[in-house]
C-alpha positions as CSV (number, residue, x, y, z in Angstrom):
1,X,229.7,57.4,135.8
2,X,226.9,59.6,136.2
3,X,227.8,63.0,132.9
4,X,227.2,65.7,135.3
5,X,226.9,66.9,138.7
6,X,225.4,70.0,140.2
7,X,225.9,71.7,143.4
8,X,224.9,74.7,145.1
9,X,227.7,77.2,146.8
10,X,226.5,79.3,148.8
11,X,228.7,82.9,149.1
12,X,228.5,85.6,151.0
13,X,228.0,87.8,148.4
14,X,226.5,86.0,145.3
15,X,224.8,82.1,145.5
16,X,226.2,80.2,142.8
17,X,225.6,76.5,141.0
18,X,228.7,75.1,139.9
19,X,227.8,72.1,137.5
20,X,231.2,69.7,136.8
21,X,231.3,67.4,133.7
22,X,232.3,64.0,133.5
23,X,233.5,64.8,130.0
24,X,235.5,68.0,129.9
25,X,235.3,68.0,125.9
26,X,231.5,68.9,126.6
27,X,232.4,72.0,128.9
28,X,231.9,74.9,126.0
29,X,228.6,73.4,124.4
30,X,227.2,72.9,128.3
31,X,227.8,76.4,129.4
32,X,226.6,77.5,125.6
33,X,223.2,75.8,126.4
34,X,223.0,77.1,129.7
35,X,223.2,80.6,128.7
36,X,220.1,80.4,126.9
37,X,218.0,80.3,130.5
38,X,216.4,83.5,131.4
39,X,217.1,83.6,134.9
40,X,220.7,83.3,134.3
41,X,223.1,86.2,134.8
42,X,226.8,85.3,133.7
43,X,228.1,81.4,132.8
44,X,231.2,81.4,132.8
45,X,233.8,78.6,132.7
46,X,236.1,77.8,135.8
47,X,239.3,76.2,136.6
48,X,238.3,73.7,139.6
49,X,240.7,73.2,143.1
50,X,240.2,70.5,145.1
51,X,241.1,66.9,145.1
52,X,238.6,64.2,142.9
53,X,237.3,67.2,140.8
54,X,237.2,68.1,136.7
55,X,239.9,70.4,136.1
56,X,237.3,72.9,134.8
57,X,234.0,73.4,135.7
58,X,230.4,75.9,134.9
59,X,230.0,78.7,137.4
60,X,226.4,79.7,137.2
61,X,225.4,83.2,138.4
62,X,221.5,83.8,138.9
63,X,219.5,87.1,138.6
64,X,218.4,88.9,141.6
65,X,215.6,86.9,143.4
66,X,215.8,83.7,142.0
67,X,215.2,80.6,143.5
68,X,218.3,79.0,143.5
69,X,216.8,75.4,144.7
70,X,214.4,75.9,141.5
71,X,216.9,76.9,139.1
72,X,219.3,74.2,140.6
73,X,216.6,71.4,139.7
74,X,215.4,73.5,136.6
75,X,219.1,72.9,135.4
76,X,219.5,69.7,136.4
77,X,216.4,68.5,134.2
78,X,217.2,70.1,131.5
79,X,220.7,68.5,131.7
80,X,219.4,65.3,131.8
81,X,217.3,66.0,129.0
82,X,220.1,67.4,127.0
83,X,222.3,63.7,127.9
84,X,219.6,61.7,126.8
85,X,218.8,63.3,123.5
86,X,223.1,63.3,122.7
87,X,223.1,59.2,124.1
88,X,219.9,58.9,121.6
89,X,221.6,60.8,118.6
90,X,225.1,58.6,118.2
């Protein structure tokens, strides 16, 4: 099972990346990481609906005029990064 997924929702109003964690414990110290990225408005934390999904989940808000198929794969690497430096530490 893969730690994370990412995916793009695209609103109306504001373009969002929701990122769902295989391990819920890791929710508060993912979304704390996250809000260190510049071109991040608001992080907050979500309660996910839906069948198969994590009861919670990231909702990422993005500045005005930001790439969000950047900032998706900027997040995404750095999430990666962050897994494998935690799998390397225990």
């Amino acid at each position: 099972m893969l730690p994370f997924r990412s995916e793009i929702r695209n609103s109306p109003s504001h373009p969002t990346i929701k990122i769902f964690l295989s391990d819920q414990t890791l929710v508060p110290r993912i979304k704390k990481h996250l809000d260190h990225f510049s071109d991040i408005e608001l992080t907050e934390i979500r309660e996910s609906h839906g069948q198969n999904r994590e009861s919670e989940n990231i909702t990422i808000y993005l500045k005005d005029h930001v790439d969000i198929d950047k900032m998706k794969s900027s997040i995404d690497s750095s999430l990666w990064w962050y897994f494998e430096e935690d799998m390397v530490d225990e």
